[in-house]
C-alpha positions as CSV (number, residue, x, y, z in Angstrom):
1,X,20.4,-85.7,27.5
2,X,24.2,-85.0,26.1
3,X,25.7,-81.6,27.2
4,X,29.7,-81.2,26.2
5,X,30.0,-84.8,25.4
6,X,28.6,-86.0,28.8
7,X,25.3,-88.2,29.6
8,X,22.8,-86.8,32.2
9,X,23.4,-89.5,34.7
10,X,27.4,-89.5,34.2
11,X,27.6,-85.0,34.7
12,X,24.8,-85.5,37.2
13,X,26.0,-88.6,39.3
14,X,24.7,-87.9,42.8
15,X,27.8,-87.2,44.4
16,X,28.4,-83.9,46.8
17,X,31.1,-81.4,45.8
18,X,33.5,-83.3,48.5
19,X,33.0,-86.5,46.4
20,X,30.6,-88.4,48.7
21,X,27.4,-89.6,48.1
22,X,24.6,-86.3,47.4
23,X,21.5,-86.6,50.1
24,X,18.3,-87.8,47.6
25,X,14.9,-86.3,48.9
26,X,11.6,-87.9,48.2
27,X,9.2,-85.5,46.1
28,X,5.7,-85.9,44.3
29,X,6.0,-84.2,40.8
30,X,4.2,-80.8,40.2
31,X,2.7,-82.3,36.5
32,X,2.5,-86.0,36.8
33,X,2.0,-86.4,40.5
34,X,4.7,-89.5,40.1
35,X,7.0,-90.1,42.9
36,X,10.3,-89.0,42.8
37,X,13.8,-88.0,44.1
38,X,15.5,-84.7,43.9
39,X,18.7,-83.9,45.0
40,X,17.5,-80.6,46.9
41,X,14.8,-80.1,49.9
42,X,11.9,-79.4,48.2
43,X,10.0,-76.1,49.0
44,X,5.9,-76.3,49.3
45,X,5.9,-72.9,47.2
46,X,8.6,-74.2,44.2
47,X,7.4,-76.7,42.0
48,X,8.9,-80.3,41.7
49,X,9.1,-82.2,38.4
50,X,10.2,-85.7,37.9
51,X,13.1,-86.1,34.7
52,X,10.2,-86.5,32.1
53,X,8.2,-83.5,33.2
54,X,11.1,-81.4,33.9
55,X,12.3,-81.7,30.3
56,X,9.3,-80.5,29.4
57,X,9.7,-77.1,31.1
58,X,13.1,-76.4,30.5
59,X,13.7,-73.4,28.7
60,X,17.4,-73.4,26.3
């Protein structure tokens, strides 16, 4: 995915807003059921997609 001239993994690099490494969490996606990591808690009521999935249901 290229937004403003910037890979996915290069915008989205896993790093805090202080520069440090951003705390991963283990999930189970909503569609797939494949095992993933999300950089936010999840919540039992939210869903939780891996990258495939999500791309799938975000809306431009």
């Amino acid at each position: 995915m290229e937004e403003i001239g910037m890979p996915f993994e290069r915008k989205f690099d896993r790093r805090d807003r202080f520069g440090g490494p951003r705390e991963m969490h283990d999930a189970v996606c909503s569609d797939c059921g494949q095992t993933t990591q999300v950089p936010f808690k999840p919540k039992a009521d939210r869903p939780v997609y891996c990258r495939d999935c999500y791309q799938k249901h975000k809306k431009f």
